[in-house]
C-alpha positions in Angstrom: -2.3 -2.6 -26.4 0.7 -2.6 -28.2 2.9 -4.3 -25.4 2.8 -7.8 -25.1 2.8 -8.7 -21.7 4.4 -11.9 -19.9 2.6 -13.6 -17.5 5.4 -14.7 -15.3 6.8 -11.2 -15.1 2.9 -9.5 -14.6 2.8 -12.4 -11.2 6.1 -11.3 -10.0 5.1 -7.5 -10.4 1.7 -8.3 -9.0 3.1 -9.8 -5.8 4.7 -6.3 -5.0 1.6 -4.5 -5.3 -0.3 -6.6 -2.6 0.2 -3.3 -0.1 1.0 -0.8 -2.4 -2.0 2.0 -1.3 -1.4 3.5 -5.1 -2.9 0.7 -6.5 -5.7 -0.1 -3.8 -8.2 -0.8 -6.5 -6.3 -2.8 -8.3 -5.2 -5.2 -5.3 -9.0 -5.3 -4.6 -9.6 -6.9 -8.4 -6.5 -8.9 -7.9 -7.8 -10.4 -4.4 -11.2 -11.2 -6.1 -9.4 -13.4 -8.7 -9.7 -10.4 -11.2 -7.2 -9.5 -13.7 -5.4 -5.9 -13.6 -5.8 -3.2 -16.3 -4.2 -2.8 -19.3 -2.3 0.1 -17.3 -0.7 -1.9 -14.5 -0.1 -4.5 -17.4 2.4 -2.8 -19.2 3.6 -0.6 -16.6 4.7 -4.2 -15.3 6.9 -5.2 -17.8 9.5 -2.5 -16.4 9.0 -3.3 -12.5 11.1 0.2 -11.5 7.8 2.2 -12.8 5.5 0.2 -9.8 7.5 1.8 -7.4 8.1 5.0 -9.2 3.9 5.1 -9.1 3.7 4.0 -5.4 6.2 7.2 -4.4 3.9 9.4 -6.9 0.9 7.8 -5.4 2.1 8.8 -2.0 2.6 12.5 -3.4 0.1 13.4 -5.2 -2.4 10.3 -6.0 -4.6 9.3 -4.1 -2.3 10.6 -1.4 -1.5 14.3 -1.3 -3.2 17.2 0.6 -5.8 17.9 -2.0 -9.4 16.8 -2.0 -10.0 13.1 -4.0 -12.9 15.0 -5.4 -10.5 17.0 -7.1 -8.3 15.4 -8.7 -10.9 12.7 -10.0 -12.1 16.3 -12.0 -8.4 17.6 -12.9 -8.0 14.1 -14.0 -11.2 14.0 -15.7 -10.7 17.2 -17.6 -6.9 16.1 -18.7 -7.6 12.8 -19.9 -11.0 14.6 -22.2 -8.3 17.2 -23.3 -6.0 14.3 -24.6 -8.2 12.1 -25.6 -7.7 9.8 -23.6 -9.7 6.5 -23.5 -8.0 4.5 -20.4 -7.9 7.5 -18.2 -11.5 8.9 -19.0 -13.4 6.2 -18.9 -11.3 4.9 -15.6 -11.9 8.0 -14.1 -15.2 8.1 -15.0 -15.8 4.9 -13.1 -13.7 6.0 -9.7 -15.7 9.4 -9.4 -19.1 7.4 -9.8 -17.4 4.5 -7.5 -16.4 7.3 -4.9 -20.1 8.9 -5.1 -18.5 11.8 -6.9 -21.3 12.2 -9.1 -23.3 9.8 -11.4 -22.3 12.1 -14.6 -18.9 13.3 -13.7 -18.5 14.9 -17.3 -21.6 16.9 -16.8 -19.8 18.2 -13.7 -17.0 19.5 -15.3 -19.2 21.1 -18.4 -21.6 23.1 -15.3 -18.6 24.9 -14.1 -20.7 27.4 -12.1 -21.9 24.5 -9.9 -18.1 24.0 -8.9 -17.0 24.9 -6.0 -15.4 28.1 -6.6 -12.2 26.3 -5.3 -12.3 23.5 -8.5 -13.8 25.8 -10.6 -10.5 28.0 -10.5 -8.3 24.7 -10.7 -9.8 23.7 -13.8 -9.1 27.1 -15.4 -5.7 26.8 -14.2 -5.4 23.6 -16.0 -7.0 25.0 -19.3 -4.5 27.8 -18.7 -1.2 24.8 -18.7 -2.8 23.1 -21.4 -3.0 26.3 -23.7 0.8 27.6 -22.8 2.5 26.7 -19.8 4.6 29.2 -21.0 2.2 32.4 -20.5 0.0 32.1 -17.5 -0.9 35.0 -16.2 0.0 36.9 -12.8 -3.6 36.9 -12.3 -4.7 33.1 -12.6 -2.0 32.4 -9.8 -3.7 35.4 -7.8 -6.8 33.3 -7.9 -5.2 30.2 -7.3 -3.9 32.0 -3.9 -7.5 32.7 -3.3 -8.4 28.9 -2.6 -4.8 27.4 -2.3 -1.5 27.4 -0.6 1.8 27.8 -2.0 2.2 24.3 -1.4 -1.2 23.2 -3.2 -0.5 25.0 -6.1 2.5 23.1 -6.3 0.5 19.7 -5.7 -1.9 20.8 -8.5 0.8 21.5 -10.8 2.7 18.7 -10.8 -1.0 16.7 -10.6 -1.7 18.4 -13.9 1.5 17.3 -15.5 1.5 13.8 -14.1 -2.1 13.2 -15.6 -0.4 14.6 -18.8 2.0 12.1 -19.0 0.5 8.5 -17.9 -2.4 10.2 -21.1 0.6 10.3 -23.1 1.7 6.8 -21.7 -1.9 5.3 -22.2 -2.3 6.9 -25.8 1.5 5.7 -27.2 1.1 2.4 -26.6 -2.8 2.3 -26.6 -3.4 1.1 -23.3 -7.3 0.3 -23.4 -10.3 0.3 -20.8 -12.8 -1.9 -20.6 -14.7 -1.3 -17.2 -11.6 -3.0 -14.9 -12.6 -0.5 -12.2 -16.6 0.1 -12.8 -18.6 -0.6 -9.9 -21.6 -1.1 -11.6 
């Protein structure tokens, strides 16, 4: 990680957190005498972007009117696209820990076992992460299929919030190391 933390300032931060729903697994670790990921570490040492996550949390994640299920495979299928280390191998970890599926990559690679729903999500997302620029009429005609205007909206802005904490993690190398695994 290439922020160095400071432990008075991660305890301060950490005491707001203690009913923040956004960060439910982390307040679980923290109440078991665990430590919290690298993430919440360096997000910490600007307090403003706690709260900023709680009001996104509320939103979009895990809040939001769209199935857990979901976004555990939009967030999947980002964080592989960015090559992302924190959020793939977190993510891999919550899906297993919410009984998503024991191999939640091989989920997204068997696309025809998708419900046609996710399925058409994920292409939507391929379609951003090609050019946001030139999606077609016709992906948002299948989006309409499965989703309100309102969803579409949710899944859009999930897509680009997964984008940016990748971003985030990759910058300043924030690393995983099984925080979240419930093995």
């Amino acid at each position: 990680m290439r922020i160095k933390t400071n432990p008075e300032q991660l305890a301060k931060a950490f005491e707001s957190l203690e009913h923040n729903e956004s960060f439910q697994e982390i307040n679980a670790i923290l109440k078991q005498g665990g430590t919290a990921h690298d993430m919440v570490k360096t997000m910490a040492m600007y307090p403003p972007l706690l709260e900023a996550m709680e009001a996104l949390g509320d939103a979009v994640y895990p809040g939001g009117s769209l199935p857990r299920e979901l976004k555990e495979l939009i967030i999947l299928q980002s964080s592989i696209n960015n090559r992302c280390q924190f959020c793939t191998n977190s993510h891999i970890d919550i899906a297993k820990g919410l009984g998503i599926s024991e191999d939640p990559v091989k989920m997204l690679e068997d696309v025809e076992q998708l419900k046609p729903e996710y399925a058409v999500a994920l292409e939507y997302l391929q379609a951003i992460f090609t050019d946001s620029n030139r999606i077609s009429e016709s992906m948002f005609e299948k989006l309409r299929e499965h989703f309100t205007e309102g969803e579409i909206v949710e899944l859009t802005f999930m897509i680009g919030y997964i984008n940016m904490l990748n971003w985030f993690n990759n910058a300043l190398q924030v690393e995983y190391r099984g925080e979240l695994s419930s093995d």
